[in-house]
C-alpha positions in Angstrom: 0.0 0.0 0.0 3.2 2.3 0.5 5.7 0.5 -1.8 5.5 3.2 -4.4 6.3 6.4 -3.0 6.0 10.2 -5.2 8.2 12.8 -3.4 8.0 16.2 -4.0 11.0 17.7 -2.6 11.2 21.0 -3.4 8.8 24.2 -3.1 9.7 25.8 -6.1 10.9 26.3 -10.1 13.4 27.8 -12.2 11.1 27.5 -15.2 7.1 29.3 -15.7 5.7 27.0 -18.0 2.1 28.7 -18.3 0.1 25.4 -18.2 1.2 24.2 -14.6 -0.7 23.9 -11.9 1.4 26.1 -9.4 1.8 29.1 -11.9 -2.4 28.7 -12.9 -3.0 28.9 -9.6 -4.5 25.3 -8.9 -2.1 24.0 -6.7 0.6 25.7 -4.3 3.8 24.6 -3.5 4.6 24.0 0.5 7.4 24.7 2.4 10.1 22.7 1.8 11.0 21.7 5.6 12.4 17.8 5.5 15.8 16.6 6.4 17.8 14.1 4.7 17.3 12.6 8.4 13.4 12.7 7.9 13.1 10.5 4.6 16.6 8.5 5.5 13.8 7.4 9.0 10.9 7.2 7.2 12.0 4.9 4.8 13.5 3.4 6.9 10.2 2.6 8.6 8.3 2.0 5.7 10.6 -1.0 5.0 9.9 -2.6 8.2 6.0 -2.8 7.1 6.6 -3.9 3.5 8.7 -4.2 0.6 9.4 -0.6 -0.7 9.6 -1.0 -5.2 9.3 2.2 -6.6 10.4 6.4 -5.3 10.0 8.9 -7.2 11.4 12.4 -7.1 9.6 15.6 -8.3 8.5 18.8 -7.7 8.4 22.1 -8.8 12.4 21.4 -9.8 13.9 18.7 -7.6 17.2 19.9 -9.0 16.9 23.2 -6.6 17.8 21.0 -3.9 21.4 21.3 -2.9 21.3 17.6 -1.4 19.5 15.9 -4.5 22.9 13.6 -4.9 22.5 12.8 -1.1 18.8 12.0 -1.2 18.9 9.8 -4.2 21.8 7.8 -2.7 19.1 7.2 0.5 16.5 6.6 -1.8 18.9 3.6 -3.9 19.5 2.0 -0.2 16.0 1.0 -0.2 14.0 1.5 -3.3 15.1 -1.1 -6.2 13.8 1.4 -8.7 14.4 5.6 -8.0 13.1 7.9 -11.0 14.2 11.5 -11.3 11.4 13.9 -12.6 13.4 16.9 -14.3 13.1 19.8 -16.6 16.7 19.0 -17.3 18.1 22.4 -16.7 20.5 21.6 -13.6 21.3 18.8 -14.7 25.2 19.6 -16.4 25.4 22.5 -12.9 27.5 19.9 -10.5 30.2 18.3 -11.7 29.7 14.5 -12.5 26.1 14.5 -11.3 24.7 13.1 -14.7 27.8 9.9 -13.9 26.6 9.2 -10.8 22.9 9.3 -12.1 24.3 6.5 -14.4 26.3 4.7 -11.6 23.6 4.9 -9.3 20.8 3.8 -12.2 18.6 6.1 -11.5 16.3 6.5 -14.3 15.6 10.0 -15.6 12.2 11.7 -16.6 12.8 15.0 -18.6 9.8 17.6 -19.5 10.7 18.9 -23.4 8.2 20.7 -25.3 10.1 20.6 -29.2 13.0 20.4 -30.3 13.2 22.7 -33.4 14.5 26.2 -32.6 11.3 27.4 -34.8 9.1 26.8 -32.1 8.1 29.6 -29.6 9.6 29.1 -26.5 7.8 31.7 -24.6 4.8 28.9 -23.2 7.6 26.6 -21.8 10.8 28.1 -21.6 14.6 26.4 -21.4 14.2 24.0 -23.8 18.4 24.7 -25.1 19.4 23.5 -21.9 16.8 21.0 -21.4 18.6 19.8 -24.5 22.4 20.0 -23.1 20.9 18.0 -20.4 19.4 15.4 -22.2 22.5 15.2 -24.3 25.1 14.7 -21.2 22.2 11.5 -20.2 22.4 10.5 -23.4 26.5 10.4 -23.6 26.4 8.8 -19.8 24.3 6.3 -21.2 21.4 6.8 -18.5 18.3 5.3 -18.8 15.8 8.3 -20.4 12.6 9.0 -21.0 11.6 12.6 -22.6 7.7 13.7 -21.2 6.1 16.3 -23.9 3.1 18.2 -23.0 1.2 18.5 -26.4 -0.2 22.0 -26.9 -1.5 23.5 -30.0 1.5 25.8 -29.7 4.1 22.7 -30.0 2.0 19.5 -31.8 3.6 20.2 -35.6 6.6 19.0 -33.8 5.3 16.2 -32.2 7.6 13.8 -35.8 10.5 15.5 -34.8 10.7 15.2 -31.0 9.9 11.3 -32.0 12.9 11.0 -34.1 14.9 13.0 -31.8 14.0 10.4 -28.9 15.0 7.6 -31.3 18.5 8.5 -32.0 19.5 8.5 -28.4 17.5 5.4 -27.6 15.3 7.6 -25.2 11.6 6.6 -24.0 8.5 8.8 -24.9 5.6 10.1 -23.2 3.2 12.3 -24.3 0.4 14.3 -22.4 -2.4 16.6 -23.5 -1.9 19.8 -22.2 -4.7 20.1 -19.3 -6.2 23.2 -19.7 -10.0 24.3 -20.9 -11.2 23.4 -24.1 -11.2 26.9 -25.4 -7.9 27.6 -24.2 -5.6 29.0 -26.5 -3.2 25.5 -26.1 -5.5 23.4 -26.4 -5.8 20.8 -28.5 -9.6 20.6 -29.3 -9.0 24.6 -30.5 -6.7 22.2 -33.8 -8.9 21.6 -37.1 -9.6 17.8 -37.2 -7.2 17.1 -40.3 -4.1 18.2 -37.9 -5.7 16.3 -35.0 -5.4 13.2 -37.7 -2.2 14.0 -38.4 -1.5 13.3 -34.5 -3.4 10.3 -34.2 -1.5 9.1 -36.8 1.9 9.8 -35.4 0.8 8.4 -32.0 -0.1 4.9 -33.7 3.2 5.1 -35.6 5.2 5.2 -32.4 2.7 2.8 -30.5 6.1 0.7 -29.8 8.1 3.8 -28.2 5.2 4.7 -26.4 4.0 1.6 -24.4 1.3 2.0 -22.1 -1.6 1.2 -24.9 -4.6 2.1 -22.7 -3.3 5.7 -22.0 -3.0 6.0 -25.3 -6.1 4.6 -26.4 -7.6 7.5 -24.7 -5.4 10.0 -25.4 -6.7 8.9 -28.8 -10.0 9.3 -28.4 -9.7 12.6 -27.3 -7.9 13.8 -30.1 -10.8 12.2 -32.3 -13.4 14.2 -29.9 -14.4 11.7 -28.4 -15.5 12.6 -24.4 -12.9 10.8 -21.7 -14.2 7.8 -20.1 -14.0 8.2 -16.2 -11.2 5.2 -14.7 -12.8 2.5 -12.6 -9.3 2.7 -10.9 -5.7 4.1 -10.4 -2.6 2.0 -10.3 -0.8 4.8 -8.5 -3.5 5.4 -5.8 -3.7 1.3 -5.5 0.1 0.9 -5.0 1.2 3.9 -3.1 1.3 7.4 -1.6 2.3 11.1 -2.4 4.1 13.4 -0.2 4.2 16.7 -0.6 7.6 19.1 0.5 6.5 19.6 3.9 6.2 15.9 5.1 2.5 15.6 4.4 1.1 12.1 2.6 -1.7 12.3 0.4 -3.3 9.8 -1.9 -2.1 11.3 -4.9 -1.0 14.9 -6.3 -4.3 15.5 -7.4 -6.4 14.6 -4.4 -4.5 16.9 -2.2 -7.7 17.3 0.1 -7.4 14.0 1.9 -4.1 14.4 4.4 -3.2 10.7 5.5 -0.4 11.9 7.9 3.3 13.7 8.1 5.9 11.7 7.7 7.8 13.1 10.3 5.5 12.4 13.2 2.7 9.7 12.1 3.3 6.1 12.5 3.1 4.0 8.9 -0.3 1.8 10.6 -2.0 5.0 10.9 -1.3 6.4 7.6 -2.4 3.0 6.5 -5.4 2.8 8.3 -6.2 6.5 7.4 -5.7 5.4 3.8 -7.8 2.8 3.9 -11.1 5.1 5.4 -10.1 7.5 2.5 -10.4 4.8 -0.3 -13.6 3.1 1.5 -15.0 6.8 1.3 -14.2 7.6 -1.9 -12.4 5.2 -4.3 -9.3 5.5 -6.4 -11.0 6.7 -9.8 -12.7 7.6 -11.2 -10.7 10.4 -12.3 -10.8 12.1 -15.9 -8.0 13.7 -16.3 -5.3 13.1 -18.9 -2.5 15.4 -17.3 -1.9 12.1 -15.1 1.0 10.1 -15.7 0.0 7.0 -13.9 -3.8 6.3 -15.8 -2.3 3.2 -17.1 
């Protein structure tokens, strides 16, 4: 129940993408309080209840904090798998970082939104030194995956950032910008022949991809089709989210329902506070495609 863990470790971001959460005003971030000390014990305590499988790090930038290499070294000692979410911009700042990354095998998620200097920059921002970033993984041979947010600002070079990902053996994963239908990035706001043109370019690089139910819908959307609500969430099923500031929640998008702190709740409670959160109100269903755990 708390073998795959989400951290978000830091309470802020060096870029303004204008389609987050924190910078639309949906979410904000907390204070950043936690020791290496806090997660070092509540892993630690967390493995005495059950096998931990899978930590990830996020944020905002987890990059802003000074003790990353530290906390990922922690989070190796008792997490077979450890996933770095990044916008790739600090990634070349300390020296040999990207080598331990490698050493370590941590596995490396980088937001890109093109690759074609043609693009505007201005919805996103950084992507040249997202791109020296994903370079030094590439050269250090570290296992990669590249996450685009598809807007109607960025989809024409949706071929490109595919063939991109192919020559340096990097994984794909592509999410519809979450924002109203008449936003100006959205998607539905494309005629249907360029939403075609999508869909087709999805199916192409079904094998890069993976995950075929998130893309089935994904799919559907882009044909107009209205999202079908989840009967249930893998994430939510397998494990917890905690936010800068030691609090657990069920996921980042059901920050309502606080399950504990890590620094001062005891894992049966969490547990048992989980539990009488799920029997209230089950994991899905949820309709939103800015997830990256739907499938």
């Amino acid at each position: 129940m708390i073998s795959t863990q989400t951290l978000s470790v830091s309470n802020g971001c060096n870029l303004a993408c204008t389609y987050c959460w924190y910078e639309t005003g949906a979410a904000e971030y907390p204070h950043a309080a936690l020791t290496l000390d806090d997660y070092a014990d509540w892993f630690r305590r967390c493995a005495e209840k059950e096998p931990l499988t899978r930590l990830i790090l996020t944020g905002g930038e987890p990059m802003l904090r000074e003790d990353l290499p530290e906390l990922l070294r922690i989070g190796h000692s008792y997490f077979p798998e450890v996933l770095l979410l990044t916008n790739g911009l600090l990634l070349t700042r300390r020296p040999d970082f990207v080598g331990e990354l490698s050493r370590m095998g941590t596995r490396v998620h980088v937001s890109l939104d093109h690759v074609s200097p043609s693009i505007d920059d201005r919805v996103r921002g950084g992507t040249k030194g997202a791109l020296v970033g994903l370079n030094a993984l590439a050269a250090a041979h570290v296992e990669t995956q590249v996450t685009l947010v598809l807007t109607a600002k960025n989809y024409s070079d949706l071929p490109y950032v595919i063939g991109y990902c192919r020559q340096h053996d990097f994984d794909l994963e592509v999410n519809p910008v979450a924002v109203p239908p008449t936003h100006p990035l959205s998607l539905t706001t494309l005629g249907g022949a360029e939403r075609d043109l999508l869909v087709a370019e999805l199916r192409a690089a079904k094998q890069m991809l993976g995950r075929p139910e998130y893309y089935f819908r994904v799919i559907r959307y882009l044909q107009g089709s209205p999202i079908r609500p989840l009967t249930a969430c893998r994430a939510v099923e397998a494990g917890v989210f905690i936010e800068a500031d030691g609090n657990i929640q069920l996921c980042g998008q059901r920050r309502e329902d606080v399950l504990g702190n890590i620094r001062t709740s005891a894992i049966s409670e969490v547990v048992d506070r989980r539990n009488a959160v799920l029997q209230a109100h089950s994991a899905g269903p949820c309709v939103s495609l800015d997830c990256l755990t739907v499938a």
